[in-house]
C-alpha positions as CSV (number, residue, x, y, z in Angstrom):
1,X,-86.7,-71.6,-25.6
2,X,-88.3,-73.8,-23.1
3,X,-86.6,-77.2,-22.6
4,X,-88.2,-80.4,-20.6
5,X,-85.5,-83.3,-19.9
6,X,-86.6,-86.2,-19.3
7,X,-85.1,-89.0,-16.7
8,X,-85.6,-92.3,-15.3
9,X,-81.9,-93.1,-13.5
10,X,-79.4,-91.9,-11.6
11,X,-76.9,-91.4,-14.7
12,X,-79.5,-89.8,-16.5
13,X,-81.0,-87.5,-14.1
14,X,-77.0,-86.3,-13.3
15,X,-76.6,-85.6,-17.1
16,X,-80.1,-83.9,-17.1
17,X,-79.1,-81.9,-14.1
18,X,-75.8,-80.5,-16.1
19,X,-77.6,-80.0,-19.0
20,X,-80.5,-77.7,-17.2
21,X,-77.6,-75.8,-15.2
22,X,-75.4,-75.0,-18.3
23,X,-78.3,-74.0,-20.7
24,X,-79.8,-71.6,-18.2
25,X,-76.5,-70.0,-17.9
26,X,-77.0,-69.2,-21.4
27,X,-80.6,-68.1,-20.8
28,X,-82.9,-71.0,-21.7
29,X,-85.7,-72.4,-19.1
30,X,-84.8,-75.8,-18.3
31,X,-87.9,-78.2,-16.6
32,X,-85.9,-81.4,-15.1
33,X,-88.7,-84.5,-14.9
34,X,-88.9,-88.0,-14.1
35,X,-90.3,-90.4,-11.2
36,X,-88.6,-91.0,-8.1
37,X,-85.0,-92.6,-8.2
38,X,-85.2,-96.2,-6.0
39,X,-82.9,-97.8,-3.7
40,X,-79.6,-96.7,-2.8
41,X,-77.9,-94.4,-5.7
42,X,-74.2,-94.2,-6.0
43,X,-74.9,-90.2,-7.0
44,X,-75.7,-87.5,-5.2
45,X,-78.9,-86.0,-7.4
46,X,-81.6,-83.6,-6.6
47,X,-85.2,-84.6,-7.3
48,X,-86.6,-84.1,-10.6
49,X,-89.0,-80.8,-10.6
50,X,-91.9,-82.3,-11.8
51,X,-92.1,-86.1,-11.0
52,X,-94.0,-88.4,-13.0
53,X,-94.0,-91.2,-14.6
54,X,-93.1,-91.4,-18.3
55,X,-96.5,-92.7,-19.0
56,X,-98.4,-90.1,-17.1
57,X,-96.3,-87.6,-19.0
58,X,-97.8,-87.2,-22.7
59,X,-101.2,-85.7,-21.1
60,X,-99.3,-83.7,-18.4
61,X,-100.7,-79.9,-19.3
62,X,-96.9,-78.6,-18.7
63,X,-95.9,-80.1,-22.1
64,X,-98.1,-77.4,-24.0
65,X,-95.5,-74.4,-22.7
66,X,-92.0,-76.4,-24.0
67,X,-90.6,-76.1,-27.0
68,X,-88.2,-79.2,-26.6
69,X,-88.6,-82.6,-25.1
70,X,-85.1,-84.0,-24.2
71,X,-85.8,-87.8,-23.1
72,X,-83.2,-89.4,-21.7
73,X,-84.1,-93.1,-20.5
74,X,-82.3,-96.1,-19.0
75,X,-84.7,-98.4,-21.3
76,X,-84.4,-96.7,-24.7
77,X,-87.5,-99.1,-26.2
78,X,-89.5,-97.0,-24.2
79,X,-88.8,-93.9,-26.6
80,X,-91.0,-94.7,-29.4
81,X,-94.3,-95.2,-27.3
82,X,-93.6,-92.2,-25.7
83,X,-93.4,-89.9,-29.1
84,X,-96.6,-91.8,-30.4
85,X,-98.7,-91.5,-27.7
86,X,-97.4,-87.5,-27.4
87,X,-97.6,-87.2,-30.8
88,X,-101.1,-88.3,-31.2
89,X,-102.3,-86.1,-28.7
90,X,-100.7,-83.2,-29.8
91,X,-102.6,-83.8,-33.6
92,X,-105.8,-85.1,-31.7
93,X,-106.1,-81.2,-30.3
94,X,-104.9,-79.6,-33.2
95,X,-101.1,-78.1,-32.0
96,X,-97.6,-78.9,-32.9
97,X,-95.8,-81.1,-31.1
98,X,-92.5,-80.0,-29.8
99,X,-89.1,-81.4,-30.7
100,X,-88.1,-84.1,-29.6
101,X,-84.4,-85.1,-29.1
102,X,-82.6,-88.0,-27.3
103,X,-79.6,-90.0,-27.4
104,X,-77.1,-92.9,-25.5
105,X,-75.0,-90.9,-23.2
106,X,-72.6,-93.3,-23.0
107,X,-70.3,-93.8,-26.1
108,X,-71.6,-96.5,-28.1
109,X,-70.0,-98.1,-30.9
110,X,-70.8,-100.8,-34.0
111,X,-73.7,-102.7,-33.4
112,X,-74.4,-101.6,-30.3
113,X,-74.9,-98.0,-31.4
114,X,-77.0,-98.8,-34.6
115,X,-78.8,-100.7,-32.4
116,X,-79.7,-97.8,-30.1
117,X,-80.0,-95.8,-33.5
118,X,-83.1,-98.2,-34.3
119,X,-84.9,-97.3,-31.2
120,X,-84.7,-93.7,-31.2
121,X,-85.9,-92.9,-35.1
122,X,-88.9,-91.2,-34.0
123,X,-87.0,-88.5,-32.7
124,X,-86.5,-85.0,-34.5
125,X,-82.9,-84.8,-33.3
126,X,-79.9,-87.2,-32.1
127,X,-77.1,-86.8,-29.4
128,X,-74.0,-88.6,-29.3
129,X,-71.2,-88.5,-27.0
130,X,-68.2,-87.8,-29.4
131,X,-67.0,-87.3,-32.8
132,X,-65.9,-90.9,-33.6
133,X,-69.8,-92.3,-32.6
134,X,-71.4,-89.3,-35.5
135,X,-68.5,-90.5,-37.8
136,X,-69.7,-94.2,-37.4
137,X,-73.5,-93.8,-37.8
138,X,-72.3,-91.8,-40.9
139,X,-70.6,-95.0,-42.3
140,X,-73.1,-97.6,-40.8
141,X,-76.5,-95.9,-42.2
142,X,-75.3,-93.9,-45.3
143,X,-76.9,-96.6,-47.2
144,X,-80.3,-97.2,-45.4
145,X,-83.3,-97.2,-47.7
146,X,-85.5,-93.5,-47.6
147,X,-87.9,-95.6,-45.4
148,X,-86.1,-95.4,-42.4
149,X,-84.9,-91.7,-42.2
150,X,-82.1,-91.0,-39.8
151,X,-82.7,-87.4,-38.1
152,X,-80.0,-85.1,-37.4
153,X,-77.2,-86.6,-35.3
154,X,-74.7,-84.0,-33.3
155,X,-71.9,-84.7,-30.8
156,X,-72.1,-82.6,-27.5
157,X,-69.7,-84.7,-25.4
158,X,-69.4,-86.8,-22.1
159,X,-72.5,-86.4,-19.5
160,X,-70.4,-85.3,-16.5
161,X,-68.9,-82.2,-15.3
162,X,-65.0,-81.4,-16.9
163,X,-63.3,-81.1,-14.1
164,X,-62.9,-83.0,-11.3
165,X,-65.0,-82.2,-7.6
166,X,-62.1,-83.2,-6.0
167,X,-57.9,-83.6,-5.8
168,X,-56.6,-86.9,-5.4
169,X,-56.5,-87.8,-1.8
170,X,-53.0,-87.8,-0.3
171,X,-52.7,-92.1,0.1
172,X,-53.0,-94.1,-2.8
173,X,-56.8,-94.8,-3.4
174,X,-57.6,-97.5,-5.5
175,X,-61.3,-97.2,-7.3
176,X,-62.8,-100.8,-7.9
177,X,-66.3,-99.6,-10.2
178,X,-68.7,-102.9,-9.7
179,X,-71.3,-103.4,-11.8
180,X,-74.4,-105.0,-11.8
181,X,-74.6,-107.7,-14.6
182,X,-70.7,-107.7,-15.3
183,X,-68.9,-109.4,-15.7
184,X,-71.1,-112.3,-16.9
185,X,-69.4,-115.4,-16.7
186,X,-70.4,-117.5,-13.8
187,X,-68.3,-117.1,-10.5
188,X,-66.3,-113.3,-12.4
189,X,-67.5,-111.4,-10.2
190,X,-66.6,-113.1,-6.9
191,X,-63.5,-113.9,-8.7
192,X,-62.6,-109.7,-9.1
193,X,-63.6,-109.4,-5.6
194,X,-61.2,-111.9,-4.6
195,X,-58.2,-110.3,-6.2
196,X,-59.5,-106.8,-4.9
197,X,-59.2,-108.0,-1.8
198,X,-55.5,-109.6,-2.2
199,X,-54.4,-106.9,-3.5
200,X,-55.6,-104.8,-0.5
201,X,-54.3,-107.7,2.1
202,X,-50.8,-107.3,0.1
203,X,-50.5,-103.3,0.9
204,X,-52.2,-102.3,3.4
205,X,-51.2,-98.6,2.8
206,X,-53.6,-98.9,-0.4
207,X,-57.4,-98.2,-0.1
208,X,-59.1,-99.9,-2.3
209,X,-63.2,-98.8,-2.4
210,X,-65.7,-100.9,-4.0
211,X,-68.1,-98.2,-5.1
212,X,-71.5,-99.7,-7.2
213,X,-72.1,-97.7,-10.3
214,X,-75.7,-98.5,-9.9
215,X,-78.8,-98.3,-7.5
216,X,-78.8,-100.6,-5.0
217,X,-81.0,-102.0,-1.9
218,X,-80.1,-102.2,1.8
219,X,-80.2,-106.0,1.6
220,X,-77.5,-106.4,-1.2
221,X,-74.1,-106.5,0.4
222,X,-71.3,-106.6,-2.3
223,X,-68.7,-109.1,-0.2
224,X,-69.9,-112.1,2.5
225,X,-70.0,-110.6,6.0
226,X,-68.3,-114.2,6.8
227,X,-65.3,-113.3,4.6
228,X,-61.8,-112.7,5.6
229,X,-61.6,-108.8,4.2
230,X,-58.5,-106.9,4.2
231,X,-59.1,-103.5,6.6
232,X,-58.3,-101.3,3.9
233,X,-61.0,-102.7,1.7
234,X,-64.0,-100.6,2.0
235,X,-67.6,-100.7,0.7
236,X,-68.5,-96.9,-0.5
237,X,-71.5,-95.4,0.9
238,X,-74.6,-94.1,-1.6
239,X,-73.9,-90.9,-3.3
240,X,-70.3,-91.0,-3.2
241,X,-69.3,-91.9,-6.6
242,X,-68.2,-88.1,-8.2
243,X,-66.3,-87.7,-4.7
244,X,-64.5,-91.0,-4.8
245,X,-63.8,-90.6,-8.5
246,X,-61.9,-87.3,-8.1
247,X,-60.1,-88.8,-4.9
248,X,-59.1,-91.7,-6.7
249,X,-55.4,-92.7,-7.3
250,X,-56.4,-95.1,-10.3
251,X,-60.2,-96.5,-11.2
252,X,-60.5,-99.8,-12.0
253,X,-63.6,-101.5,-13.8
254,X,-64.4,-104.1,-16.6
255,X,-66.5,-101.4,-18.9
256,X,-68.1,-98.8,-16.4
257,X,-69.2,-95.9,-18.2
258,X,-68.0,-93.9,-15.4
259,X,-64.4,-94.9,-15.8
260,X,-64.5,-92.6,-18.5
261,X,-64.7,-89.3,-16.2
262,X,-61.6,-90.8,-14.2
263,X,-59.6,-91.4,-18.0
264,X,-60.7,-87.4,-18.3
265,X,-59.8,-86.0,-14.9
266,X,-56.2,-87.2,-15.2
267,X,-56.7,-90.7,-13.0
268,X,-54.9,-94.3,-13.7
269,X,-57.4,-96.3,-15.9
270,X,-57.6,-100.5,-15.6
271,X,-59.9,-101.8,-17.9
272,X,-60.1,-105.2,-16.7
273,X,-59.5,-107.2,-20.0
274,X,-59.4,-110.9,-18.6
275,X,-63.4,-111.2,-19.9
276,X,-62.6,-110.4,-23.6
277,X,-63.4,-107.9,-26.0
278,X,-67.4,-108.7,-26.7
279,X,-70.3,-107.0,-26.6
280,X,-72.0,-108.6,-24.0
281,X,-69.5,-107.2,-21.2
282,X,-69.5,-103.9,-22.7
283,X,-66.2,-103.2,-23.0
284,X,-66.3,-103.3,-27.4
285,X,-66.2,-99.4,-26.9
286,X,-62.7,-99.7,-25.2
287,X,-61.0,-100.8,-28.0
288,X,-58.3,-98.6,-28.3
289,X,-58.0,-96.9,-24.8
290,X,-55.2,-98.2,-24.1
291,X,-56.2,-98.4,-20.6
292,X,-57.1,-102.6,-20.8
293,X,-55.0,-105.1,-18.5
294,X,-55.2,-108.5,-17.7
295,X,-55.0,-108.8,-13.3
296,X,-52.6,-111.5,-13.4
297,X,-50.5,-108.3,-15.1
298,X,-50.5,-106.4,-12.3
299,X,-48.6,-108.2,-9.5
300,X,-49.3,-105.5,-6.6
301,X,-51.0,-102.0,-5.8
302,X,-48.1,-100.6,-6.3
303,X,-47.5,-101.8,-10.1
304,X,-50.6,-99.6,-10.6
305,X,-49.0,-96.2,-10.3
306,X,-46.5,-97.5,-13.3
307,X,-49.5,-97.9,-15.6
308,X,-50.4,-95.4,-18.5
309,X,-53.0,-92.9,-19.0
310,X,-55.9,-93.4,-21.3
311,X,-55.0,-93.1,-24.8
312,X,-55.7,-89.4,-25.6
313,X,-56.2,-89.4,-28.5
314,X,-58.9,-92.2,-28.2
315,X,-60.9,-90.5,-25.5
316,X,-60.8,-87.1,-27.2
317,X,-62.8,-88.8,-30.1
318,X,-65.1,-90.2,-27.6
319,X,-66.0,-86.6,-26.5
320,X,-63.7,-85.5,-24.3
321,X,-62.6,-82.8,-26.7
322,X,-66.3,-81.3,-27.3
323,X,-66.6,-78.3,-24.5
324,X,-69.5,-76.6,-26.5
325,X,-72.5,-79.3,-26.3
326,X,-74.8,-76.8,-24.8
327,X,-74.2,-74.9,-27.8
328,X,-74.3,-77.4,-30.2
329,X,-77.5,-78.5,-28.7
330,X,-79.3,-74.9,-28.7
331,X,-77.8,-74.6,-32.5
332,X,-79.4,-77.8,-34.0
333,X,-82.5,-77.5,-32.0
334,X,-83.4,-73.6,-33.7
335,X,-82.0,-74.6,-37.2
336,X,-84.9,-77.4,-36.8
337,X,-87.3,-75.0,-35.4
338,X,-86.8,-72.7,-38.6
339,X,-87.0,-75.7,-41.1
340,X,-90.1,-76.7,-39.7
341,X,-91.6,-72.6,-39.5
342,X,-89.9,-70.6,-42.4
C-alpha cells in the first residue's frame, strides 16, 4: 500500500512524520506532503517530500500511484473541497479515487467533536485519538438520519512519540505552554505572564520556560523588553518544544494539546482552571484530568512538585493506552479496500 499524508502545520506535519516512520517499518510507502511551514515553529520538523499547496494537490500526477490519502489539516473546512475537487477529477478520467481518511488529532469531545465530525463526512475513514472520543460519536450520531452517513471511525492514539526524547533535567524546570488565542478574556494572558514571572522572582532555583505551542514571527516577543523579568524566566527558542517537554519538572498550560505528552511521559500537569470550563478556551476536554488548578492555589514553585499526576485512568481513555494505531490504521484501510473490490 501506498500512503500520501497530507499537512499544513507544525503539529500536523510531526504526526504525519510518525505516522510515515512507523508504517514503513511495517513495510508500507509513506509520501509526506504539504507547503512550506512559516515563521518560527516551536518543532523541530523535516520538510514535507513533495511540497504543494493543498489546492495544487488534486491534479498533482503523484496522486494516480497512492492508494490512501491521509489529510491532516489545521483548517478542517478545507477537507470537503479538497475530496470534491479530487473526486471529480478522478471520475472526469475514468479511475477510482483512493481512500480517503482524516481526523482531529487532538482529543475532541461533545460538541466540539461532532462539530469536526460535520466537516470531515466526505471522508471514507475516521481517526480519533482514544477510546472515549469513538465511544462519544457512537452516542452523539447513533441517531442521525441515513442522509448523513458517518464512515468508519477507529481510535489509533495520541500524535506524538511514547516515550519521552529526554530525562528530566537535574533543577526543577517549570514548562509554561502559551498559546496563541488563550486564554481569551481581555488582559489573561498578560495576567499568566505576570504570575509566571512571580513565581520565578520567588525561587530563583526554578526555571520556568515560556515555550509557544505555535508558529511565530521574529517580531512577536512574548513579555515587554521594558519589563522587570526574573533571570530565571526564559523565552524558549523555535524547535524546542519535544526537548523542553521531556526536560520539564511540571508543564503548565490552560488547554495545550501538547500538555498531554507531558501528562504521558510521567511530568507534573497544571491545567490552569481560573478561565472556566468552556469551550471557547478549550479546556472542555480536560474535564476529568484531574490535573486543573486555580494559580492563587499554588502559593510557590515549590508547591508544584506536591501536585498529582494526570488522572490515569482519564488519559488512558484519551489514547494513551492505544500502542497499535499503525495497525489499526493499515487494518481499517484494507477491510475498506476489499468492501469496495470483492
Amino acid at each position: 500500500m501506498t500512503l500520501l499524508l497530507v499537512s499544513d502545520g507544525g503539529l500536523e506535519r510531526s504526526a504525519c512524520g510518525l505516522m510515515a516512520e512507523a508504517l514503513e517499518q511495517q513495510g508500507q510507502r509513506c509520501i509526506t506532503a504539504g507547503p512550506p511551514l512559516q515563521g518560527h515553529q516551536p518543532l523541530a520538523t523535516p520538510a514535507a517530500q513533495l511540497e504543494i499547496t493543498l489546492q495544487h494537490l488534486p491534479t498533482h500526477p503523484l496522486l494516480d500511484q497512492v492508494s490512501a490519502i491521509g489529510l491532516f489539516l489545521q483548517n478542517p473546512d478545507q477537507l470537503q473541497p479538497f475530496i470534491r475537487s479530487y473526486q471529480g477529477l478522478c471520475s472526469a478520467r475514468g479511475r477510482a479515487p483512493a481512500l480517503v481518511f482524516s481526523g482531529p488529532l487532538v482529543p475532541l469531545v461533545g460538541d466540539a467533536l461532532i462539530r469536526d465530525l460535520s466537516l470531515r463526512l466526505g471522508c471514507d475513514l475516521l481517526l480519533v485519538s482514544g477510546d472515549h472520543q469513538l465511544r462519544q460519536l457512537q452516542s452523539l450520531s447513533f441517531n442521525w438520519p441515513a442522509s448523513l452517513p458517518v464512515p468508519p471511525v477507529i481510535s489509533t492514539g495520541f500524535w506524538f512519540a511514547r516515550t519521552a526524547p529526554s530525562a528530566p533535567a537535574d533543577q526543577p524546570l517549570l514548562l509554561a505552554l502559551i498559546q496563541e488565542q488563550i486564554p481569551t478574556h481581555l488582559g489573561a494572558r498578560d495576567q499568566l505572564l505576570r504570575q509566571l514571572n512571580t513565581w520565578a522572582r520567588q525561587r530563583p532555583h526554578w526555571t520556568v520556560m515560556l515555550q509557544r505551542d505555535h508558529s511565530w514571527s521574529g517580531t512577536t516577543p512574548l513579555l515587554p523588553p521594558d519589563a522587570p523579568l526574573a533571570d530565571n524566566l526564559v523565552e524558549a527558542t523555535p524547535e524546542q518544544l519535544l526537548p523542553l517537554l521531556g526536560s520539564c519538572s511540571a508543564c503548565l498550560t490552560v488547554s495545550s494539546p501538547w500538555s498531554l505528552a507531558a501528562m504521558a511521559w510521567g511530568r507534573i500537569p497544571i491545567i490552569v482552571g481560573d478561565y472556566g470550563i468552556h469551550d471557547e478556551q478549550n479546556t472542555t476536554g480536560f474535564f476529568g484530568c484531574g490535573a486543573m488548578h486555580r494559580l492563587r492555589s499554588i502559593p510557590h514553585l515549590d508547591a508544584v512538585s506536591e501536585l498529582p499526576m494526570a488522572n490515569q485512568a482519564w488519559l488512558d481513555g484519551m489514547g494513551a493506552a492505544i500502542a497499535d494505531g499503525p495497525d489499526r490504521l493499515l487494518s481499517a484501510l484494507n477491510a475498506i479496500a476489499r468492501r469496495e473490490n470483492p
